[in-house]
Every structure is written in C-alpha cells, then in structure tokens.
C-alpha positions as CSV (number, residue, x, y, z in Angstrom):
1,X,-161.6,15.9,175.4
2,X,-159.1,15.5,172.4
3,X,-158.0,12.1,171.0
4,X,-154.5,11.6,170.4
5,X,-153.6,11.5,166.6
6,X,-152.6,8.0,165.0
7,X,-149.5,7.1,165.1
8,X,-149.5,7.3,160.8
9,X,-150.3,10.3,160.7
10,X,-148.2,13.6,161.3
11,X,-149.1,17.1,162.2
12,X,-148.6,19.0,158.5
13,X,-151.1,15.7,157.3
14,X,-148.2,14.1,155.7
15,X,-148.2,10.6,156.1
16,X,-145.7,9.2,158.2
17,X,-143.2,6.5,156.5
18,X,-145.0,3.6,157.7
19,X,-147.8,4.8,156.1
20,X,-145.9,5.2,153.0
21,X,-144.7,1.9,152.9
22,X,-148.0,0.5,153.5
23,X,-149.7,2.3,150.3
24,X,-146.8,1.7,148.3
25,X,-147.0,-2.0,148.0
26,X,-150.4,-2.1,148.3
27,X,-150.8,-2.6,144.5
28,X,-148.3,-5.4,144.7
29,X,-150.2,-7.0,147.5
30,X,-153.3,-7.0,145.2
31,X,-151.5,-8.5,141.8
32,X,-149.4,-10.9,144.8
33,X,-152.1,-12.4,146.6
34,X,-154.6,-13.9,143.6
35,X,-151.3,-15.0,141.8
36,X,-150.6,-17.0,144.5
37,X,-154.3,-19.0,144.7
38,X,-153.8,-19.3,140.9
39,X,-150.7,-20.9,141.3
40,X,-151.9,-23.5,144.1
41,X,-154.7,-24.2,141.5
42,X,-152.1,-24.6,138.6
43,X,-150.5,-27.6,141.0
44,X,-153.5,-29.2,141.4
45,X,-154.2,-29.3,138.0
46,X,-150.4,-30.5,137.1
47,X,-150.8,-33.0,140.0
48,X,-154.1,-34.4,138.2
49,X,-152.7,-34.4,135.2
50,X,-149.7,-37.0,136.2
51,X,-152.4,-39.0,137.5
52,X,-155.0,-38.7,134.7
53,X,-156.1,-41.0,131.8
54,X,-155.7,-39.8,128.4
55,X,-159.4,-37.9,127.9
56,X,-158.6,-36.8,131.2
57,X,-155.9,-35.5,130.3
58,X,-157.2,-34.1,127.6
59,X,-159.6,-32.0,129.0
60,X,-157.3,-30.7,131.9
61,X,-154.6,-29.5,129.7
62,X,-156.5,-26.5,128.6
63,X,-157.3,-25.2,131.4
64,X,-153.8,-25.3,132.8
65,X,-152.3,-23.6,130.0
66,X,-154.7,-20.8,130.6
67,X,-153.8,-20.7,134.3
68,X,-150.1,-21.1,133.7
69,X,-150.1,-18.2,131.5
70,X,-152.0,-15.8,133.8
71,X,-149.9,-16.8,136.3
72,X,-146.3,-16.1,134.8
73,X,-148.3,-12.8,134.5
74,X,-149.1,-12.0,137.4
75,X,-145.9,-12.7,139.2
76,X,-144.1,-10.6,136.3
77,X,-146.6,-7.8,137.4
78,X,-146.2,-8.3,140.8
79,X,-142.5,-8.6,140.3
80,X,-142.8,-4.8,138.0
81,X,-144.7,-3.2,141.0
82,X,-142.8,-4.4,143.7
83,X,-139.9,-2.8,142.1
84,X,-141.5,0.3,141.5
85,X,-142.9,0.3,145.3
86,X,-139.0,0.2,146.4
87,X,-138.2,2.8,143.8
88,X,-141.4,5.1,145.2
89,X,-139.3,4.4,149.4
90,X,-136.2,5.3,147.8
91,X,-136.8,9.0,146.8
C-alpha cells in the first residue's frame, strides 16, 4: 500500500511554495520571537524603574540599557531578514 505524498512536497522533490514560504522566514521567526520576550522584560524593567527608589533605580538602569540595546537589535535583524525572506518569494 502506498501513502499519498504531503501536500509540501512535489513530484521532481521541489518544494512546493508553501514550503518555501515556511523556510524562508524561518530565520526571521527565530531573531522575532526572543526579541519579543526581551522586549516584554525591557517593560518591566522601565515600569519598575518609574516606581523605584533612587538605589533602586540605580541598580535597574543597567540592566535595561543592556536589554534595550539587544533589543533595537534584534528587531533591526529581524526587520533585515524579513526583508530578505520577501526578496527570496519574489524571484
């Protein structure tokens, strides 16, 4: 008895387009996802901070620099490869 072949997956092994689309953006799904949790965190911290006494303060501010940075980062990555993913459908 023969299985039917998956839906992604075409006779000459070529990936179908859905496929395509899926691997594409997969490494902006990777960068996307983290940046996101590192942003909630970043609000936390921000939200603390507004609420914090001054050695409080002092000791939070470090750490949401840090996190600020890597996460302008990431979402300039994230916006680099989602570009290039649309670039990869287009051709």
């Amino acid at each position: 008895m023969t299985q039917p072949c998956p839906v992604w997956v075409e006779v000459a092994g070529v990936p179908s387009s859905a496929m395509t689309g899926s691997l594409v953006f997969l490494p902006f799904r990777i960068v996307y996802h983290p940046t996101t949790w590192v942003g909630r965190a970043v609000a936390w911290l921000a939200e603390g901070y507004r609420e914090a006494t001054a050695f409080e303060r002092a000791m939070i501010f470090p750490t949401w620099a840090v996190l600020r940075v890597l996460f302008l980062a990431g979402c300039g990555l994230a916006y680099v490869l989602h570009a290039a993913g649309l670039r990869a459908l287009r051709q």
